[in-house]
C-alpha positions as CSV (number, residue, x, y, z in Angstrom):
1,X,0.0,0.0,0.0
2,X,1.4,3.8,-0.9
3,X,1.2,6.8,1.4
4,X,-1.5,8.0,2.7
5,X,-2.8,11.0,0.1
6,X,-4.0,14.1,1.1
7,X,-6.4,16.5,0.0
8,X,-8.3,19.2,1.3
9,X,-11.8,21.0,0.2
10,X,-14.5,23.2,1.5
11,X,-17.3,20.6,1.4
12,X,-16.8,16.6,1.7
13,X,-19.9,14.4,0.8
14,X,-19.8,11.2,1.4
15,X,-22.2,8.8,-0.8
16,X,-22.7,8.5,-4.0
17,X,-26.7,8.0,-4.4
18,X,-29.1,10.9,-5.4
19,X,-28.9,12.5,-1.9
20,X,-25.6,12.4,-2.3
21,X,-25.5,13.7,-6.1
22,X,-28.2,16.7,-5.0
23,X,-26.2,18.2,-1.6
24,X,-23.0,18.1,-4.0
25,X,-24.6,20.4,-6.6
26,X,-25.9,22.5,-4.1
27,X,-22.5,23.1,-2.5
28,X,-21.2,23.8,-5.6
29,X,-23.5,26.1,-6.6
30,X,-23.2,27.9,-3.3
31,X,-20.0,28.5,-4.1
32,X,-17.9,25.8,-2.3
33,X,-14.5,23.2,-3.8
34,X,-16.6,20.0,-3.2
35,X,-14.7,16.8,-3.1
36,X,-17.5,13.6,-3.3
37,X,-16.1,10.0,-2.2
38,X,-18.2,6.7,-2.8
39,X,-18.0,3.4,-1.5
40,X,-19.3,2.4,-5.0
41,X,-19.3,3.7,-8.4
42,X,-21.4,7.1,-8.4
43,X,-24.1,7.0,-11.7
44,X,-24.4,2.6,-10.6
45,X,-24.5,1.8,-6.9
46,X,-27.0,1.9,-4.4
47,X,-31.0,1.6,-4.2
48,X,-31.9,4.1,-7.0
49,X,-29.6,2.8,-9.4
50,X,-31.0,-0.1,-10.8
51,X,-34.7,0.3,-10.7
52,X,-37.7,2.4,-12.0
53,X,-39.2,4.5,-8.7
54,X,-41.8,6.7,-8.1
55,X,-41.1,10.1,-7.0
56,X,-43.4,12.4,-4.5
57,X,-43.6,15.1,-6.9
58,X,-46.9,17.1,-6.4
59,X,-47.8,20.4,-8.8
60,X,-48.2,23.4,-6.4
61,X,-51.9,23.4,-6.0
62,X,-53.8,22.9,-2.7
63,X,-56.0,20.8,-3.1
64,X,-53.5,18.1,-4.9
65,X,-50.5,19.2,-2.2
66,X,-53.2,18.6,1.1
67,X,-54.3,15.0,-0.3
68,X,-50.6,13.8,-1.1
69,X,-49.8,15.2,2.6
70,X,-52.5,13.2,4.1
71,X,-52.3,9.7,2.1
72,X,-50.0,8.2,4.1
73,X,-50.6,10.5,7.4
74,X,-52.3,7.9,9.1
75,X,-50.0,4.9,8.1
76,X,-46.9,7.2,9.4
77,X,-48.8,7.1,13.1
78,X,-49.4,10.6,12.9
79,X,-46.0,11.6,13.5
80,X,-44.9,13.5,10.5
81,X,-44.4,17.3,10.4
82,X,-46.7,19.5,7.5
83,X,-44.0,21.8,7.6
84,X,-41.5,19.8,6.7
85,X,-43.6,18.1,4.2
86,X,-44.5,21.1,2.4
87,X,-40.7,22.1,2.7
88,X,-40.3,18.8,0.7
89,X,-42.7,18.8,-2.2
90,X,-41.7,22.5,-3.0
91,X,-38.2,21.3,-3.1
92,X,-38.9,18.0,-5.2
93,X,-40.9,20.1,-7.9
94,X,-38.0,22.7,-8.2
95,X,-35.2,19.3,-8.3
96,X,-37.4,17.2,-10.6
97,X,-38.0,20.5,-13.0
98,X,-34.5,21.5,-13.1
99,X,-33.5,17.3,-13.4
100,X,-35.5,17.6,-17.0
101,X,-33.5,21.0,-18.0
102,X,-29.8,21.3,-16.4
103,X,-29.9,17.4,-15.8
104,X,-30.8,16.5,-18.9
105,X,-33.2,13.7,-18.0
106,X,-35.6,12.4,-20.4
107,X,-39.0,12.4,-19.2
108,X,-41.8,11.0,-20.8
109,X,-45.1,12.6,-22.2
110,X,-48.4,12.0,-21.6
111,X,-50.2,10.4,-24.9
112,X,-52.7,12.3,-23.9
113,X,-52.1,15.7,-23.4
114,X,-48.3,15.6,-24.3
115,X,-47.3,16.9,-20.9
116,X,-44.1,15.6,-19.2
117,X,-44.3,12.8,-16.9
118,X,-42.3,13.7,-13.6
119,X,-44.0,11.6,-11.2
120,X,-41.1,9.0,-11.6
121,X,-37.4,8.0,-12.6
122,X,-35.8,5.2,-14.3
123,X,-32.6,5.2,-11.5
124,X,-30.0,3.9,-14.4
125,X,-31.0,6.8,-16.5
126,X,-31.6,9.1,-13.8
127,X,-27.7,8.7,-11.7
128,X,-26.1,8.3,-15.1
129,X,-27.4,12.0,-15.7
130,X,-26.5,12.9,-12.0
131,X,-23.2,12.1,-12.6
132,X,-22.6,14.1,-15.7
133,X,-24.1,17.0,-13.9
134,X,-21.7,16.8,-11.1
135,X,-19.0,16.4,-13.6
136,X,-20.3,19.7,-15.7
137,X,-20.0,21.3,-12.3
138,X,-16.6,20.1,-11.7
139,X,-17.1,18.3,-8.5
140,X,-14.4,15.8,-7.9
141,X,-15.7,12.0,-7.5
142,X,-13.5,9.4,-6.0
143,X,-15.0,6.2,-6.7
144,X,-14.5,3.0,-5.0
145,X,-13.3,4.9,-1.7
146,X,-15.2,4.0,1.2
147,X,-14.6,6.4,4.3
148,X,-13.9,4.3,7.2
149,X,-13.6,7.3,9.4
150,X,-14.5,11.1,10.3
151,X,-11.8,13.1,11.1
152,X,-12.4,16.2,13.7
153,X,-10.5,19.2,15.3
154,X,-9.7,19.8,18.7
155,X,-13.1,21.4,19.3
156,X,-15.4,18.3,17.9
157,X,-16.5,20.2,14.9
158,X,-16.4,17.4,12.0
159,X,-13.5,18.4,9.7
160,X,-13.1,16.0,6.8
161,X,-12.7,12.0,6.8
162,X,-9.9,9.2,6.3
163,X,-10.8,5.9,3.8
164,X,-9.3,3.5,1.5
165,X,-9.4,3.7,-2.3
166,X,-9.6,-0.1,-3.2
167,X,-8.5,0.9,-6.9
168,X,-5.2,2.5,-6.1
169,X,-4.9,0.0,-2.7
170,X,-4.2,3.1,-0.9
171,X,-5.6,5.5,2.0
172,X,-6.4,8.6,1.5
173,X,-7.5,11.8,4.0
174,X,-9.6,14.8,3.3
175,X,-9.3,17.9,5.7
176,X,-12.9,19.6,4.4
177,X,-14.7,22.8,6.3
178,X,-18.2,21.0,6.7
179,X,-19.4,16.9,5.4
180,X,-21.9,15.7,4.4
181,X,-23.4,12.2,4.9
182,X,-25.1,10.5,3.0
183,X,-24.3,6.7,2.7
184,X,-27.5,5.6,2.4
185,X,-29.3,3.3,5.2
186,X,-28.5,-0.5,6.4
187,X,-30.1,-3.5,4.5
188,X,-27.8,-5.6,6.7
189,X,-26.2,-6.9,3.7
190,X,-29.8,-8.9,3.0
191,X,-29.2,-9.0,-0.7
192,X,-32.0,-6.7,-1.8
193,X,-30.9,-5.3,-4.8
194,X,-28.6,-2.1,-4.8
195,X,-28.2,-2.7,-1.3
196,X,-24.9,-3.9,-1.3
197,X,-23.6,-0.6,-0.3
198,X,-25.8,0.3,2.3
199,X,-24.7,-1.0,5.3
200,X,-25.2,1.5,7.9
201,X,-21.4,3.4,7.1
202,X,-22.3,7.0,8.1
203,X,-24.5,5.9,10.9
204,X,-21.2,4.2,12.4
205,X,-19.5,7.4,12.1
206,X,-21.5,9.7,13.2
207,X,-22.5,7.3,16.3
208,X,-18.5,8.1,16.6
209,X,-18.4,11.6,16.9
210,X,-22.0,11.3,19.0
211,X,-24.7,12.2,16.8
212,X,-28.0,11.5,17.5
213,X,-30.5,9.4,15.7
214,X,-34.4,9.1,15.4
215,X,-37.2,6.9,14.7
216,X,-34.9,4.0,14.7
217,X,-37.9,1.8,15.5
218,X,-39.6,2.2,12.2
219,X,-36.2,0.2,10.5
220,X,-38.0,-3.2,9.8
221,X,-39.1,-2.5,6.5
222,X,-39.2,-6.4,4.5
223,X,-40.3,-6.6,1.0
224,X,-41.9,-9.3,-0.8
225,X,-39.6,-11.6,-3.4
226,X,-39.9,-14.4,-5.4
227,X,-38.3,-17.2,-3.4
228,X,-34.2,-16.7,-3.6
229,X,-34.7,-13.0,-5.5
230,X,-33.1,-10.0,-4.7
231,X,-35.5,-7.8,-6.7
232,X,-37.3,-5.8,-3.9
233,X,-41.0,-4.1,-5.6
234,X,-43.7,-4.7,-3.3
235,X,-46.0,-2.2,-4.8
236,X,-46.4,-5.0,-7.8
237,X,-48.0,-7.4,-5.4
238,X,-51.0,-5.1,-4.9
239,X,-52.4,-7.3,-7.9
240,X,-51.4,-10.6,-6.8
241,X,-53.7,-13.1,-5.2
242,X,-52.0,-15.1,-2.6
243,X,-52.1,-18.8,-1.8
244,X,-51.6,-21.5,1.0
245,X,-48.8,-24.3,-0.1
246,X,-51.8,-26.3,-0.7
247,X,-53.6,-23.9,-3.6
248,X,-56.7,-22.4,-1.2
249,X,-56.2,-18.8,-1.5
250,X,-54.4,-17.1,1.5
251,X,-57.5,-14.6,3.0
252,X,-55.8,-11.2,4.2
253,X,-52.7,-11.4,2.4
254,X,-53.8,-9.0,0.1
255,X,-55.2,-6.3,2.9
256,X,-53.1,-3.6,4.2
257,X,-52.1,-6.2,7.0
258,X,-51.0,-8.5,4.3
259,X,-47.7,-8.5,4.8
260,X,-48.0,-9.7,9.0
261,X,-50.8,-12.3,7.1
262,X,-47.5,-13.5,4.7
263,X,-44.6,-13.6,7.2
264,X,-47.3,-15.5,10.3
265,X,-48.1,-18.5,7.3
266,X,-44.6,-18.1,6.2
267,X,-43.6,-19.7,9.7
268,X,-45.7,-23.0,8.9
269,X,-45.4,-23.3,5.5
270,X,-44.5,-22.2,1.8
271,X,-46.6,-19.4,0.1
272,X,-47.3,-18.3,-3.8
273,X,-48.5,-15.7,-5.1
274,X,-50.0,-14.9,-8.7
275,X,-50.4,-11.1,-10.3
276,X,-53.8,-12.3,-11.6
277,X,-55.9,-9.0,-11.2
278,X,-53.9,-7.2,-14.0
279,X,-55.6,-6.7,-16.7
280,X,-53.5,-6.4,-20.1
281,X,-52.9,-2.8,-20.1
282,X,-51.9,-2.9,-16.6
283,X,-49.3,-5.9,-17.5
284,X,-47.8,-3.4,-20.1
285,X,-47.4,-0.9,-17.8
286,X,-46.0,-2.8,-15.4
287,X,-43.3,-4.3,-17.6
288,X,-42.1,-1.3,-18.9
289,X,-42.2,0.9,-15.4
290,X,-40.3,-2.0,-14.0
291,X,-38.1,-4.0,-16.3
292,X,-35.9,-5.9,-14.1
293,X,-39.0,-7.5,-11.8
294,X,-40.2,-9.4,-14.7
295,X,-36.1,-10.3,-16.0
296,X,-36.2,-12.9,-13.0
297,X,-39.5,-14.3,-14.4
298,X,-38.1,-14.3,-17.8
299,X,-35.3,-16.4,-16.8
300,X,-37.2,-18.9,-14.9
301,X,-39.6,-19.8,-17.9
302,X,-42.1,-18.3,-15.5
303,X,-45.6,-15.5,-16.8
304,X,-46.3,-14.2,-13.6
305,X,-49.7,-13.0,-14.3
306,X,-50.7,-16.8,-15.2
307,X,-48.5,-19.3,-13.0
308,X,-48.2,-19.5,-9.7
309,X,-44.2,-18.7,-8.1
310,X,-43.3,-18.9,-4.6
311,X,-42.6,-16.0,-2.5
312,X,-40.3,-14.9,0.6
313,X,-39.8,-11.7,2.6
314,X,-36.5,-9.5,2.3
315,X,-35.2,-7.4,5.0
316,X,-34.6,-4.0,3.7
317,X,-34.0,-2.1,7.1
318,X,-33.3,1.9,7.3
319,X,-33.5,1.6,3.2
320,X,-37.2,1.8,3.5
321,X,-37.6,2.1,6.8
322,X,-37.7,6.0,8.1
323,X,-35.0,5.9,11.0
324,X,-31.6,7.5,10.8
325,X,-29.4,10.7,11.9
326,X,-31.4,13.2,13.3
327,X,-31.1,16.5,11.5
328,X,-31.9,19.4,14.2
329,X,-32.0,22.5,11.6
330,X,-33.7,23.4,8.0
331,X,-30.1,22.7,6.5
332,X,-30.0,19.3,7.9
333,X,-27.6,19.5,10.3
334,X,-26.9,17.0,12.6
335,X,-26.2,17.5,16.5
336,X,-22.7,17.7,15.7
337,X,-20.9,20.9,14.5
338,X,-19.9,20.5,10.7
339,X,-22.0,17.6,10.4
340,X,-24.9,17.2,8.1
341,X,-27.0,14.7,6.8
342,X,-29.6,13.2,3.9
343,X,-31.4,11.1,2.2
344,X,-31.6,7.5,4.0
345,X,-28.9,8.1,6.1
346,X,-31.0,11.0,7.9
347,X,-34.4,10.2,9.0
348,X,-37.5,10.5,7.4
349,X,-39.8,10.6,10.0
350,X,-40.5,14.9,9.7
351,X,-42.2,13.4,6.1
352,X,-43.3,10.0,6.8
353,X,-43.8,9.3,10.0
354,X,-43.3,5.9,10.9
355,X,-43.8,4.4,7.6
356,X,-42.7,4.8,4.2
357,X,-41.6,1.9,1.7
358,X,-39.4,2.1,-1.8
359,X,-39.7,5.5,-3.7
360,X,-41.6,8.2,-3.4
361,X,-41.1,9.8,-0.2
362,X,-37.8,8.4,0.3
363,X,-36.8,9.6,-3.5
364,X,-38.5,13.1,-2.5
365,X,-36.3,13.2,0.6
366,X,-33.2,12.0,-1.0
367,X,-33.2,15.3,-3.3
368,X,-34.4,17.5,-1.1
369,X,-32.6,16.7,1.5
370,X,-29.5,16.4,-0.4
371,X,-29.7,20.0,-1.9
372,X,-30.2,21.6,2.2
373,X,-27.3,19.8,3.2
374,X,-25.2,20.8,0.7
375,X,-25.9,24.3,1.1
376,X,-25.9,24.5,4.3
377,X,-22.4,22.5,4.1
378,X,-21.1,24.9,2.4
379,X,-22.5,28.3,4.5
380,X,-20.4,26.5,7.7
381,X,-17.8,26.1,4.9
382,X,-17.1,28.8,3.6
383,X,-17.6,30.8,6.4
384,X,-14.6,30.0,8.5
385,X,-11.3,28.4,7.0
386,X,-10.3,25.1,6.0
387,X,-8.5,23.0,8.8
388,X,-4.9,22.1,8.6
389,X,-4.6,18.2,8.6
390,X,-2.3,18.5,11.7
391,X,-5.3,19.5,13.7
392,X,-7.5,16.7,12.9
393,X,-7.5,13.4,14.5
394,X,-10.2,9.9,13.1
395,X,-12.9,9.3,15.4
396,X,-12.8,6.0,14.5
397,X,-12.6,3.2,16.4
398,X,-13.8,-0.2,16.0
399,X,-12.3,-2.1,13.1
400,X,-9.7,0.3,12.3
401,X,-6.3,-0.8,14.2
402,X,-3.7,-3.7,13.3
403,X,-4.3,-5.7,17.1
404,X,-7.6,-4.7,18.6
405,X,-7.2,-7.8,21.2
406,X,-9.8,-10.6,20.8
407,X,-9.3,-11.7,17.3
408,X,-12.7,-12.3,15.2
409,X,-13.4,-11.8,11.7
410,X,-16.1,-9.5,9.8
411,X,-17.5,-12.7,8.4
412,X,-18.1,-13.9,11.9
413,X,-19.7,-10.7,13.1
414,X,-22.3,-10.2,10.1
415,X,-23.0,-13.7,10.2
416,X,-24.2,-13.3,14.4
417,X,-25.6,-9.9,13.5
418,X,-27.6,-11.0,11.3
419,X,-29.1,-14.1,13.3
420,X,-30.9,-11.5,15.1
421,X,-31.6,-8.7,12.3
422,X,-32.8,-10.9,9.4
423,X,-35.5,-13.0,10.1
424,X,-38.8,-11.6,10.6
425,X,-40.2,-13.7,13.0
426,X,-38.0,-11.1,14.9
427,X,-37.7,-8.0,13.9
428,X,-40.9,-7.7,11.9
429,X,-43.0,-9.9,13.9
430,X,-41.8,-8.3,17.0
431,X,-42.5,-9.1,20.2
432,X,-40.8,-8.4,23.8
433,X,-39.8,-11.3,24.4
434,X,-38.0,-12.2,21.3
435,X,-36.8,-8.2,20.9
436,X,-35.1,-8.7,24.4
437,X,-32.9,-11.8,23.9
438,X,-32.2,-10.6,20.2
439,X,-30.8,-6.9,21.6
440,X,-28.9,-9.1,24.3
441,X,-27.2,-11.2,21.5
442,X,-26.7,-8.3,19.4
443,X,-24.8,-6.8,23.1
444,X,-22.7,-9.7,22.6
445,X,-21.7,-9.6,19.1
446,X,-21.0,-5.9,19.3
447,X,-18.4,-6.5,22.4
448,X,-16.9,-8.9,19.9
449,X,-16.6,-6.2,17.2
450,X,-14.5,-4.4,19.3
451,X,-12.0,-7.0,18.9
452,X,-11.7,-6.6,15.1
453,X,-8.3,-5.5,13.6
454,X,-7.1,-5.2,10.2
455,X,-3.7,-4.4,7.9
456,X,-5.1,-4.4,4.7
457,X,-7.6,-1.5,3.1
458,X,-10.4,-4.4,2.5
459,X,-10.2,-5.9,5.8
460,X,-10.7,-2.3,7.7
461,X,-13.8,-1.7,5.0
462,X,-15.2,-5.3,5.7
463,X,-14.5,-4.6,9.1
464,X,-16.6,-1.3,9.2
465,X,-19.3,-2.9,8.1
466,X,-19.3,-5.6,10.4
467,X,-19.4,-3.0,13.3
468,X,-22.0,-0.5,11.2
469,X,-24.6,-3.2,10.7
470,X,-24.6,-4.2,14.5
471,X,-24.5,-0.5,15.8
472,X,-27.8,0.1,13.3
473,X,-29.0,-3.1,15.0
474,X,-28.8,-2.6,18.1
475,X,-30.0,1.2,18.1
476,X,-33.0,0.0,16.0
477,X,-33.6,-2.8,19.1
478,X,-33.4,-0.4,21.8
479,X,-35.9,2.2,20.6
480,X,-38.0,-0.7,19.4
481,X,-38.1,-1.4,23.5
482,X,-39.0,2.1,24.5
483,X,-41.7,2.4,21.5
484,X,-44.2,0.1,24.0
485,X,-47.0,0.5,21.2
486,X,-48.0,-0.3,18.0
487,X,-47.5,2.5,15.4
488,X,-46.1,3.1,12.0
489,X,-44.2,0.2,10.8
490,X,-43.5,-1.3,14.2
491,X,-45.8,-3.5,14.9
492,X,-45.6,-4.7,18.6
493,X,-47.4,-8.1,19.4
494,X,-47.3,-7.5,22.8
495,X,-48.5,-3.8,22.3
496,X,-50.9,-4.3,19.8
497,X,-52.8,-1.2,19.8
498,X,-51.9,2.9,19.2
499,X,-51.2,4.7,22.7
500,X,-51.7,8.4,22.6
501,X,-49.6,8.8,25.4
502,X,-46.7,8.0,23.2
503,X,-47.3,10.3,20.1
504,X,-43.8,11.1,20.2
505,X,-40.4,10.7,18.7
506,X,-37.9,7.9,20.0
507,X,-34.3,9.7,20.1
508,X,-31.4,7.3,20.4
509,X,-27.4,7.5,20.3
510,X,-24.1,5.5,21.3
511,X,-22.1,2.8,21.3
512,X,-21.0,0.9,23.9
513,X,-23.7,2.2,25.7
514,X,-26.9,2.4,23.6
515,X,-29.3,5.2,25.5
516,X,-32.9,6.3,24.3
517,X,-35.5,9.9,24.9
518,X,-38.2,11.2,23.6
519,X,-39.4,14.5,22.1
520,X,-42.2,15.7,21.0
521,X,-43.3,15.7,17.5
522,X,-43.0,19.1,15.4
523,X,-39.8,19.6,17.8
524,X,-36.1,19.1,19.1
525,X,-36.4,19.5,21.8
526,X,-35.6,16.5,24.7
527,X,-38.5,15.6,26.6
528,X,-38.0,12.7,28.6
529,X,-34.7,10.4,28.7
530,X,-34.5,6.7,30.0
């Protein structure tokens, strides 16, 4: 491996996803040297990238902005913020607008009226265009060059980070005025497709520096698959007909409960489903909204709208679920000084509540998001000076070092992690007494993860992950505890119904010591801490 290389900017991002894409063009624009570093390949890696998605994109008209506010109001267990959500479509109508004219993106018209489409991306088209924005703009991309660490100054104010760029098998180390995270959330390395990258980085380093999170309860999201697929598009099933292993039709698994109806028969026995209530112009629709769900059909010899195919559920954690780094401002700043953060990595719940799922929201979030971190990256910027690398030190630490003590591999600490995180009769089925044992486990593996050391720039990345997916885990477990209700996407079998007493947000933050509070909704304030 070479020297470490240096660099220094006014804004770091970290990601390379749409969140990611948006806060760097706002920097930019705002005036600020950005410098963007990606685990993967910007334009190809994570969720967006290879699938069609919706977007929340709304024209600015009442009525049409107050119904798409309170569609899913009630599925989000109230907890969402009209402020912010009006903050959001504004800012999605401006990003999708100027995605068709200084992106370049090609959106379709309406046969009808001849009217653009905006309501939706293809994500190969759409980050391939991202990219070549950012490039127009001159923002710097370093691909394939996970951070592994943040670096800050003597005052705690977030300064730049250290990684590794596999290509060049070397480490590198930005000294930046303000960051920006935006990594994307933790799929627990499931296999849902595009999630390969997501696995709960920035939430690692900004547990590091003591950020704090919210809604970490609502990170169970599962998707339904054909059996052994990765290709994660629930919203298709809406016209599949469901069946027991023995062909009688599975009653309820097509309701809005469907998916607790799935994963309880799942337990016992094998299910199928069938898209049988789309009618032919629906099928065309789907196929060409969606190409890759129907590749996995075509392979198998299978027509999914007249044979039967078995299905499974997919753990897609803080991808769809709305948990992440609290942001405590309108610029998305987190609790830390030159810290900011977007898209998945942040939390969704000031828009969705406790509930959102692939697309839309999220995809409205990502950009909007993105773009008020980035500028508000670059006002801390550019209003003070860059840091001299002397003055910054990596608040890293688990993972990082040649000899950490007890010696245990990455390998071995997904594998435990995920015993507890993956299967739903867990974490989506959840109940006390299995959360309990499952957060003790996870205790465990994460006093194990301390003992991780590695030499080479793949085993500290591998090893970073390891300890990310457990710290996601065991944050999302704790505030799954203190939520003693059912609400949003958690679903507690031993609270089963809605308290009003608890119509608030579940902070969290931490490492070796995981700690919980509340506050109340449409604030930041801390309420109450346990």
């Amino acid at each position: 491996m070479t020297d470490t290389w240096q660099r220094s900017t006014d804004v770091l991002v970290i990601g390379g996803g749409p969140a990611a894409c948006w806060a760097a063009i706002h920097a930019r624009e705002a005036g600020a040297q950005v410098i963007l570093v990606d685990k993967g390949y910007t334009g190809t890696s994570g969720a967006t990238a290879p699938s069609g998605t919706g977007v929340w994109y709304v024209a600015p008209e009442a009525t049409a902005r107050a119904n798409a506010k309170a569609s899913r109001e009630a599925l989000g267990g109230h907890l969402a913020d009209h402020y912010w959500m009006d903050r959001v479509l504004d800012q999605t109508y401006t990003n999708m607008n100027r995605l068709a004219v200084e992106g370049r993106y090609p959106f379709p018209a309406d046969p009808n009226t001849g009217e653009p489409v905006r309501t939706g991306v293809q994500g190969p088209e759409y980050m391939r265009r991202m990219r070549a924005w950012l490039k127009r703009l001159d923002v710097e991309i370093l691909d394939h060059s996970p951070a592994l660490e943040l670096l800050v100054d003597a005052d705690g104010v977030v300064r730049g980070a250290a990684g590794y760029q596999r290509q060049l098998d070397r480490d590198y180390r930005i000294a930046a005025g303000a960051v920006v995270l935006a990594t994307g959330g933790c799929a627990f390395l499931s296999r849902a497709l595009g999630t390969n990258v997501n696995t709960g980085d920035g939430a690692l380093m900004a547990a590091e520096v003591g950020a704090r999170f919210s809604g970490m309860e609502f990170s169970n999201a599962y998707a339904i698959v054909p059996k052994g697929s990765t290709v994660t598009k629930t919203a298709y099933y809406g016209y599949a007909t469901f069946f027991h292993e023995n062909g009688d039709v599975l009653e309820g698994a097509g309701s809005t409960k469907g998916r607790s109806v799935i994963a309880r028969t799942l337990l016992s026995e094998k299910v199928f489903a069938q898209l049988d209530r789309a009618d032919a112009t629906v099928q065309e629709q789907m196929r060409v909204g969606q190409p890759n769900f129907f590749l996995q059909f075509d392979r198998r010899g299978i027509n999914p709208f007249t044979d039967r195919f078995e299905v499974d559920l997919l753990a897609e954690g803080t991808v769809r679920g709305t948990g992440g780094i609290d942001v405590v401002d309108e610029q998305c700043a987190t609790s830390v000084p030159g810290l900011y953060a977007a898209g998945d990595a942040a939390t969704r719940e000031r828009i969705c509540g406790g509930f959102t799922g692939g697309g839309s929201h999220n995809s409205a979030w990502a950009m909007s998001s993105g773009s008020w971190a980035g500028r508000g990256a670059a006002g801390f910027a550019l209003a003070g000076t860059r840091p001299d690398h002397a003055a910054l030190t990596g608040a890293g630490r688990t993972g990082l070092h040649p000899d950490a003590g007890e010696q245990v591999t990455a390998d071995e600490v997904v594998a435990a992690a995920q015993r507890e995180l993956i299967p739903f009769e867990k974490n989506y089925l959840r109940h006390g007494d299995r959360i309990r044992p499952a957060l003790r486990a996870l205790d465990g593996v994460w006093e194990r993860a301390r003992g991780l050391s590695g030499t080479t720039g793949d085993e500290r990345v591998r090893n970073r992950q390891a300890a990310a997916i457990t710290a996601v885990g065991r944050l999302m477990y704790e505030s799954t505890l203190a939520r003693k209700e059912t609400r949003g996407m958690s679903k507690r079998a031993d609270h089963p119904d809605l308290d009003p007493g608890q119509h608030h947000h579940i902070v969290s933050g931490g490492l070796d010591s995981v700690w919980t509070a509340t506050t109340a909704t449409a604030n930041t304030g801390l309420a109450v801490a346990s």
